[in-house]
C-alpha positions as CSV (number, residue, x, y, z in Angstrom):
1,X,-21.4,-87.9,-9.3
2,X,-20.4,-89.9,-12.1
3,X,-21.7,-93.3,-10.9
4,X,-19.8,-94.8,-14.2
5,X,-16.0,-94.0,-13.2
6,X,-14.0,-96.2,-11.7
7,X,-12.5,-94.8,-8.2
8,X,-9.9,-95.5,-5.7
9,X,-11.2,-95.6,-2.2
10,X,-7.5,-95.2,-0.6
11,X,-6.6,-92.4,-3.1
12,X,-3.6,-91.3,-0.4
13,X,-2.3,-95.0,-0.5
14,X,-2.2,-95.3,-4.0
15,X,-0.8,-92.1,-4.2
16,X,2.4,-92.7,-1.8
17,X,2.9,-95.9,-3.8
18,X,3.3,-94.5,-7.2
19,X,5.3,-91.8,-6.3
20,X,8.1,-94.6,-4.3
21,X,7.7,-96.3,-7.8
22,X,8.2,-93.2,-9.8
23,X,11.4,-92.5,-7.4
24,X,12.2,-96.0,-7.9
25,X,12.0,-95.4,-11.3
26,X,14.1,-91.9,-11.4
27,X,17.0,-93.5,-9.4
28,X,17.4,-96.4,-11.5
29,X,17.5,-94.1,-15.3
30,X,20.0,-91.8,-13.6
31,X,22.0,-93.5,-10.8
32,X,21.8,-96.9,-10.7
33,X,24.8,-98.9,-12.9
34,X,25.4,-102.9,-13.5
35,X,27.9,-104.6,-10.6
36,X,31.0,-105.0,-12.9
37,X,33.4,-108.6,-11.4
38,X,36.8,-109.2,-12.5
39,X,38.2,-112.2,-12.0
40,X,40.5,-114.1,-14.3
41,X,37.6,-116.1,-16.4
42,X,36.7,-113.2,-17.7
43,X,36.1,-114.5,-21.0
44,X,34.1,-117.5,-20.1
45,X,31.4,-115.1,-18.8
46,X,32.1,-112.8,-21.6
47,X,30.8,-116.0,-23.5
48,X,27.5,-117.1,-21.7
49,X,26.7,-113.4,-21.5
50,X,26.5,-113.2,-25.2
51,X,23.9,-115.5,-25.3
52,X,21.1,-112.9,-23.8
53,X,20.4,-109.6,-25.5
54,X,19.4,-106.3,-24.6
55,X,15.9,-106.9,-25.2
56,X,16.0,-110.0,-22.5
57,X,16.8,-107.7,-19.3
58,X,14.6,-105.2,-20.7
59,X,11.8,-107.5,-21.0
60,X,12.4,-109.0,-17.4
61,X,12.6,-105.3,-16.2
62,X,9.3,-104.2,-17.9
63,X,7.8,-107.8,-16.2
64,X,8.7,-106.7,-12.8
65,X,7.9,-102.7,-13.3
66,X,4.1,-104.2,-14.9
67,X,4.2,-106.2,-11.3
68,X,5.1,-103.5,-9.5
69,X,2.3,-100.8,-10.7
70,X,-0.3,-103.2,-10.6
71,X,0.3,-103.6,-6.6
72,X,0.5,-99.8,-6.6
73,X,-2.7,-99.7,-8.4
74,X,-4.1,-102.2,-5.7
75,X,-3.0,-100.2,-2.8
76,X,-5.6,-97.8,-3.4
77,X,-8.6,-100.3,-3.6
78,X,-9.6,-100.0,-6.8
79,X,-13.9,-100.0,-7.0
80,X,-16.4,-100.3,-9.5
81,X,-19.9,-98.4,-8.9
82,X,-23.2,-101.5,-8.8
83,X,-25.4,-99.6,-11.4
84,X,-28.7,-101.4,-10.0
85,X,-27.7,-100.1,-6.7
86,X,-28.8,-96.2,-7.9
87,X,-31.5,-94.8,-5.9
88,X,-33.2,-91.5,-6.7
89,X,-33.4,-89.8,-3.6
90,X,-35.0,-86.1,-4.9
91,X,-37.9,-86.6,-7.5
92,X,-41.2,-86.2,-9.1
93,X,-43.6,-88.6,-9.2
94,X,-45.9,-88.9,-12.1
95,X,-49.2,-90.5,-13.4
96,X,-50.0,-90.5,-16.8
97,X,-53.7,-91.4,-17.5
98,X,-54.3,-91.8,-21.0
99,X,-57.8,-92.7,-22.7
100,X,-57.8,-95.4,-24.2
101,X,-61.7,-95.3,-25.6
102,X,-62.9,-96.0,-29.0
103,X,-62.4,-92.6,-30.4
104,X,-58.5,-92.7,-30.1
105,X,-58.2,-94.7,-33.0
106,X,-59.4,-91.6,-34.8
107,X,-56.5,-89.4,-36.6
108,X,-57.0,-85.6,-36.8
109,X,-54.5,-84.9,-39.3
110,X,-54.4,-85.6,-43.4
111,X,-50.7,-84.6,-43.4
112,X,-50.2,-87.5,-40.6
113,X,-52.6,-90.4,-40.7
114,X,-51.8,-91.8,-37.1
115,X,-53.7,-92.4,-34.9
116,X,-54.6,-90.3,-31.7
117,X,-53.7,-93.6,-29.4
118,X,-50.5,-93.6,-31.5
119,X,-49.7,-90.5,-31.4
120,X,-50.2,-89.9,-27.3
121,X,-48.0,-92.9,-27.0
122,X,-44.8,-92.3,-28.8
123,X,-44.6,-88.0,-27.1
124,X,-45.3,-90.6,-23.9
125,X,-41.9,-92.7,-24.7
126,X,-40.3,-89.0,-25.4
127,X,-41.7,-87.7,-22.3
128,X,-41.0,-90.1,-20.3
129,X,-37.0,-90.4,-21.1
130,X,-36.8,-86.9,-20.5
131,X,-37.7,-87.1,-16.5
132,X,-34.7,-89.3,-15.7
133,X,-34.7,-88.7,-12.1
134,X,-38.7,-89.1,-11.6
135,X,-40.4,-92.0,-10.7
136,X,-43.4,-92.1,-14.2
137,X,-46.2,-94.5,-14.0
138,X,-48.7,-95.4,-16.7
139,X,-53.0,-95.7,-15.6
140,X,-55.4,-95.9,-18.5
141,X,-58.9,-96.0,-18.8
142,X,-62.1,-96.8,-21.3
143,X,-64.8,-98.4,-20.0
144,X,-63.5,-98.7,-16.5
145,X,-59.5,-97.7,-15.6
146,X,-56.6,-100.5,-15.4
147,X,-53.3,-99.7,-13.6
148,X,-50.3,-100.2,-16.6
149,X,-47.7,-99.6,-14.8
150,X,-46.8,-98.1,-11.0
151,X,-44.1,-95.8,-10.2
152,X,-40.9,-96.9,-11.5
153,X,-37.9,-95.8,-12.4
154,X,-37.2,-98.3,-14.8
155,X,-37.6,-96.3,-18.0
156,X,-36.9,-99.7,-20.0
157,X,-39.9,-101.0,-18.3
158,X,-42.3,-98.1,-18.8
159,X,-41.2,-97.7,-23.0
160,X,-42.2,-101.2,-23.2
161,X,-45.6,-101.1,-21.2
162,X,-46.4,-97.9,-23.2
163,X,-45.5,-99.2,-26.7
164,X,-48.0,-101.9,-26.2
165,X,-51.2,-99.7,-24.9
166,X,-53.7,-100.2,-27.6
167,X,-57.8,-99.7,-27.7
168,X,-59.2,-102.4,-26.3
169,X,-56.4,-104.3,-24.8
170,X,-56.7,-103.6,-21.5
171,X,-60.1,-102.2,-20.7
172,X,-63.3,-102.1,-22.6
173,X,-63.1,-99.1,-25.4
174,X,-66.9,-98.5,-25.2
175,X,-67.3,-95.7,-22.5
176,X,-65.0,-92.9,-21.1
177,X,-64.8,-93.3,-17.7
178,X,-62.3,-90.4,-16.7
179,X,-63.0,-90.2,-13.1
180,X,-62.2,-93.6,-12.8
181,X,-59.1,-93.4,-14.3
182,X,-57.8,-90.7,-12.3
183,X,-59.5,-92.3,-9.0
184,X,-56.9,-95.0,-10.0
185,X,-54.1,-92.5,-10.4
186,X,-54.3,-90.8,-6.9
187,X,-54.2,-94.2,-5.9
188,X,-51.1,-94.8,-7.1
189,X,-50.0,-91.6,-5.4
190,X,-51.3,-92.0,-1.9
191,X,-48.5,-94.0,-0.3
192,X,-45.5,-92.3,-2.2
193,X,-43.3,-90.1,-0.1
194,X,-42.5,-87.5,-2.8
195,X,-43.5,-83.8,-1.8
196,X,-44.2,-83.3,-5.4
197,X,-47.1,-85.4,-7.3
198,X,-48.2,-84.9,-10.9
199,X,-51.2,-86.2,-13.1
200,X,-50.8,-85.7,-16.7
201,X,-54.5,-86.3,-18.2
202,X,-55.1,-87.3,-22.0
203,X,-58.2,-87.6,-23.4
204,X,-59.9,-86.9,-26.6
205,X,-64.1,-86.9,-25.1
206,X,-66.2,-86.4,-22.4
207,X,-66.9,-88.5,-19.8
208,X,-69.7,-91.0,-20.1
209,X,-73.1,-90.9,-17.8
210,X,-72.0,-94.0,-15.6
211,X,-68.7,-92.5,-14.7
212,X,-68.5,-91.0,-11.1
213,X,-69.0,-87.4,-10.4
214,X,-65.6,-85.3,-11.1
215,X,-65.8,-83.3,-8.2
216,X,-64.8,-86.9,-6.0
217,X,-61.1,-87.0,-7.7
218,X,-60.5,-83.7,-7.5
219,X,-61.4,-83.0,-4.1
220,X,-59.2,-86.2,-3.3
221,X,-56.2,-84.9,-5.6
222,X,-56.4,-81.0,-3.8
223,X,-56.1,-83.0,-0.3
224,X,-53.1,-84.7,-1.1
225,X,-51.5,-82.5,-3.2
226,X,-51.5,-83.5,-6.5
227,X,-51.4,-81.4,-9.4
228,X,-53.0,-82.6,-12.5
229,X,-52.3,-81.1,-16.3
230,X,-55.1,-81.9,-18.6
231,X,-54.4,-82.4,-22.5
232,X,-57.7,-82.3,-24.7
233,X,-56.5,-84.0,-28.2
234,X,-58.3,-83.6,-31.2
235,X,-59.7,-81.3,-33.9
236,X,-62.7,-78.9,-33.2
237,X,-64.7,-80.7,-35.9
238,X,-63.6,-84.5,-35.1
239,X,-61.4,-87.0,-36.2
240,X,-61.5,-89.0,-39.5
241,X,-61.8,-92.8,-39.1
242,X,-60.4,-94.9,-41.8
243,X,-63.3,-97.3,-42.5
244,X,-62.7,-99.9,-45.6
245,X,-60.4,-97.8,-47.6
246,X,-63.4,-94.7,-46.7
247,X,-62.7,-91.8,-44.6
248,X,-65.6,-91.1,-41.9
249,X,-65.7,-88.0,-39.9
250,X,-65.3,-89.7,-36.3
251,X,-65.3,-89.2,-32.6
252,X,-67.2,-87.3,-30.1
253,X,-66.9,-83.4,-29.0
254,X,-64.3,-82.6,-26.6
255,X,-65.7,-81.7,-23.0
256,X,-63.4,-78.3,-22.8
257,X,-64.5,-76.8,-19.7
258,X,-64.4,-80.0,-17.8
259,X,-60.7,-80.0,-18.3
260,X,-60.1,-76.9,-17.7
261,X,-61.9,-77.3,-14.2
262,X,-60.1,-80.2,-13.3
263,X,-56.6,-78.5,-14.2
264,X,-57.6,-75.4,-12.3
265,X,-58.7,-76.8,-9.0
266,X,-55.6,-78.4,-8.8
267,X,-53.5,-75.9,-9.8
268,X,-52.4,-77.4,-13.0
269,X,-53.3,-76.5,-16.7
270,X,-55.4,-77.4,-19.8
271,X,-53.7,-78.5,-23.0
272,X,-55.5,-78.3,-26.2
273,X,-53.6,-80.7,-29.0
274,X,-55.4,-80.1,-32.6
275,X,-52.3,-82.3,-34.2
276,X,-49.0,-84.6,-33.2
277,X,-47.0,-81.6,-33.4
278,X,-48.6,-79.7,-30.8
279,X,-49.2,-83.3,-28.1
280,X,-45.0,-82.9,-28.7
281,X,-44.9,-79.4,-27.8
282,X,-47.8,-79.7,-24.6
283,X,-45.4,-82.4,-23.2
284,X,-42.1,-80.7,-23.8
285,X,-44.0,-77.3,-21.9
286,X,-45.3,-79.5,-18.5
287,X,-41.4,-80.8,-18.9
288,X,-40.2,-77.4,-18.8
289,X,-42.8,-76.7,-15.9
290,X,-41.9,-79.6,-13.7
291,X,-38.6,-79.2,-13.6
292,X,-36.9,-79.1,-10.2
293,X,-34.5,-76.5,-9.2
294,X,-32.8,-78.6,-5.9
295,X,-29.8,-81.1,-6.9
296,X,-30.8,-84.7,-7.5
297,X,-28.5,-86.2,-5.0
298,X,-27.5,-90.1,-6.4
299,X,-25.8,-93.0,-3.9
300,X,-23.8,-95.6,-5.7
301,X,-22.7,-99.2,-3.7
302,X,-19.2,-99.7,-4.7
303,X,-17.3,-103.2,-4.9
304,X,-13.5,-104.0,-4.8
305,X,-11.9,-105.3,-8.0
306,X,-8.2,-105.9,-6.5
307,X,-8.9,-109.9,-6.5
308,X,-8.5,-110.3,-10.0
309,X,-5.7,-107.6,-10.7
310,X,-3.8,-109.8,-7.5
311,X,-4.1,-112.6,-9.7
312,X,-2.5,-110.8,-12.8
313,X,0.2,-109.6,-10.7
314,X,1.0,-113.5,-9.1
315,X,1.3,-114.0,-13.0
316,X,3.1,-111.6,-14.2
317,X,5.6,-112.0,-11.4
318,X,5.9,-115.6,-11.5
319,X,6.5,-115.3,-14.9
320,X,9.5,-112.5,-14.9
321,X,10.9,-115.2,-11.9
322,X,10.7,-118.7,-14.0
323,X,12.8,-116.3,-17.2
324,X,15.4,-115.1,-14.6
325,X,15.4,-118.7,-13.1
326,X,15.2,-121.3,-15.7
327,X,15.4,-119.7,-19.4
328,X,18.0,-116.8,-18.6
329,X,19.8,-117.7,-15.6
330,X,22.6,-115.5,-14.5
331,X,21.5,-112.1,-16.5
């Protein structure tokens, strides 16, 4: 449904009125001629007559046909759709938990000196307005895991709250606490009434010693159905880290089999991401992947827009009268 057109709700009424109009119409071009008097002050008329042209009677006639097809138009209450009224009735819902540690301020490529945070969050922003019928939320995590953004379908919202994510703005960079963040993602998930739910995991370490044991999440996510897709970013020999004009070799080795534990026991999949061009082509895949087949079904609340075209026609009506009456009486 195109939530965008206008529509008629009494498309039969509207159509019975233009078609008497169109008739209307027909029978006056082919049938209908001017009353002709004769009477003996024939060319005292002949006179005042003079004094209107053509193009008077055939602006008072186009006046009163305008009138006429706007209350035909009316008829068939006219309706605009209430865009903020769309609810998404089929979808996916979606977590992404996205490290935000020290070590994501570490680039990976010399051809393409951004950042790992940097890079995560703009194929984020294109993930993200690719699921337009999905609820996304946004979950991060460092030193502990902070909740960005729940489930929304405001896509204007979540390119905002993503564009601002940075290392250290939100939680402590020093520690990797990846449990923690996806404890905070299934709870997110828990009350949603979506039959599907999806984690998308990015990290670029391993978790630290204080973070809880892995097995907890998962066991929680394989209970309530959540599949999660792990994406491992970074090189194989570590990241370079810009420091005073110097380039360091940076960041710590990626935990591998952890992620590809966590994406197997809950029937998702492990990413690995050695540059920006393949973090573009791992979200584009799960895009691909968690696609549904069913028909999105959308409901739209409509609202009547005759009150203002009633005015136009009072106008236009009122106006063809005061001509006839008062500027070009007796045509």
């Amino acid at each position: 449904m195109d939530a965008c057109a206008l529509r008629m709700a009494s498309y039969p009424l509207f159509a019975i009125a233009s078609g008497l109009l169109l008739l209307g119409l027909i029978y006056r071009w082919l049938w209908h001629r001017p009353t002709v008097y004769r009477y003996s002050l024939a060319h005292y008329v002949a006179a005042r007559v003079r004094r209107f042209s053509a193009y008077s009677a055939y602006l008072l006639f186009l006046l009163r046909l305008i009138g006429l097809g706007l209350l035909a138009f009316v008829v068939g209450r006219p309706q605009l759709p209430d865009r903020r009224t769309h609810i998404n009735v089929e979808g996916i819902d979606i977590i992404l938990v996205m490290d935000v540690s020290g070590s994501m301020t570490c680039f990976d490529d010399m051809a393409d000196r951004r950042s790992r945070i940097c890079v995560a969050k703009q194929e984020a922003i294109r993930f993200i307005e690719q699921r337009e019928h999905d609820a996304v939320g946004v979950v991060v995590f460092g030193n502990g895991a902070f909740s960005a953004c729940p489930l929304t379908h405001d896509k204007a919202a979540l390119r905002e709250i993503v564009q601002s994510l940075d290392v250290g703005t939100m939680v402590d960079e020093r520690c990797t606490l990846l449990s923690c963040g996806m404890l905070a993602a299934l709870n997110r998930l828990k009350d949603t009434q979506s039959t599907s739910k999806v984690m998308i995991l990015l990290t670029d370490g391993q978790p630290s010693l204080q973070d809880v044991c892995v097995q907890v999440p998962i066991s929680i996510a394989r209970r309530m159905g959540v599949k999660i897709y792990t994406i491992g970013i970074g090189n194989q020999q570590g990241g370079f880290s810009d420091v005073g004009g110097a380039l360091m070799r940076a960041g710590v080795e990626l935990n591998e089999p952890l992620l590809k534990l966590i994406a197997q026991q809950t029937g998702g999949a492990y990413y690995r991401a050695y540059t920006a061009g393949d973090v573009r082509r791992i979200y584009a895949l799960i895009d691909q992947l968690e696609k549904r087949q069913m028909p999105i079904n959308w409901y739209a609340r409509y609202y009547d827009i005759f009150e203002p075209i009633i005015w136009i026609v009072l106008v236009v009506l009122l106006f063809e009268y005061g001509l006839a009456t008062f500027v070009w009486r007796g045509l």
